[in-house]
N, C-alpha and C positions, 0 to 999 in steps of 0.2 A: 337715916340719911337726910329727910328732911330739914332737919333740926340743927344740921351743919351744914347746909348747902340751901343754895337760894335760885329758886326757878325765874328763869327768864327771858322762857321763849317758851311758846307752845302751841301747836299743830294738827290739825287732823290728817298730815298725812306724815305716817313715819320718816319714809328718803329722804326728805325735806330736811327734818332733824335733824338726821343722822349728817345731812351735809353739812349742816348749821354748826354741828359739832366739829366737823374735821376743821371746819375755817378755824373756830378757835383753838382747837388746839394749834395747828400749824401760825396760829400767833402766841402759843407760849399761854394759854388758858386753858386749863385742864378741866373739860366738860364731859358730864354724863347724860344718855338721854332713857328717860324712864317712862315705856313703853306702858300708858294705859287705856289701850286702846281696846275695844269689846274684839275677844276673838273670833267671834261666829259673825257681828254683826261689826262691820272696821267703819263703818258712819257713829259710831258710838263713841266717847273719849278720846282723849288726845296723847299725842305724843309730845313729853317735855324734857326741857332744858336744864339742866342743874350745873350751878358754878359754886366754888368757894365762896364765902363771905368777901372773903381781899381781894376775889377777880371779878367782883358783881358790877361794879362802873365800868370798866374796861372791857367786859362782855357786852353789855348796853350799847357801848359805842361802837365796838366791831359789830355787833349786829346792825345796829342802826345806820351804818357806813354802809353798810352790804345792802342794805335795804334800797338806801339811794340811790345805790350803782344799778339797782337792776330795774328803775322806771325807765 
């Protein structure tokens, strides 16, 4: 998965992702979030963001938009 998909966002707290996710999909970018977070100890690793190569700028930006709305 790596190797075709391009992380671009990432987390130490899962929900976070996971909503980060649903934004873009419900804009038409199909995002997966890849849970490496330590299971015994959840201070450990992050939760990330993985887009297609062709929705990596368009992810950036809906991120970066959502970012600004919420100072």
């Amino acid at each position: 998965m790596q190797d075709s998909w391009v992380k671009v966002y990432s987390t130490l707290f899962l929900a976070q992702a996971e909503i980060k996710k649903a934004m873009l999909i419900e804009n038409d970018v199909d995002a997966v979030v890849l849970n490496k977070l330590d299971s015994s100890y959840l201070a450990f690793g992050q939760a990330e963001i993985y887009v297609h190569p062709s929705n990596e700028q368009e992810a950036k930006r809906l991120l970066e938009t959502e970012l600004d709305t919420d100072e």
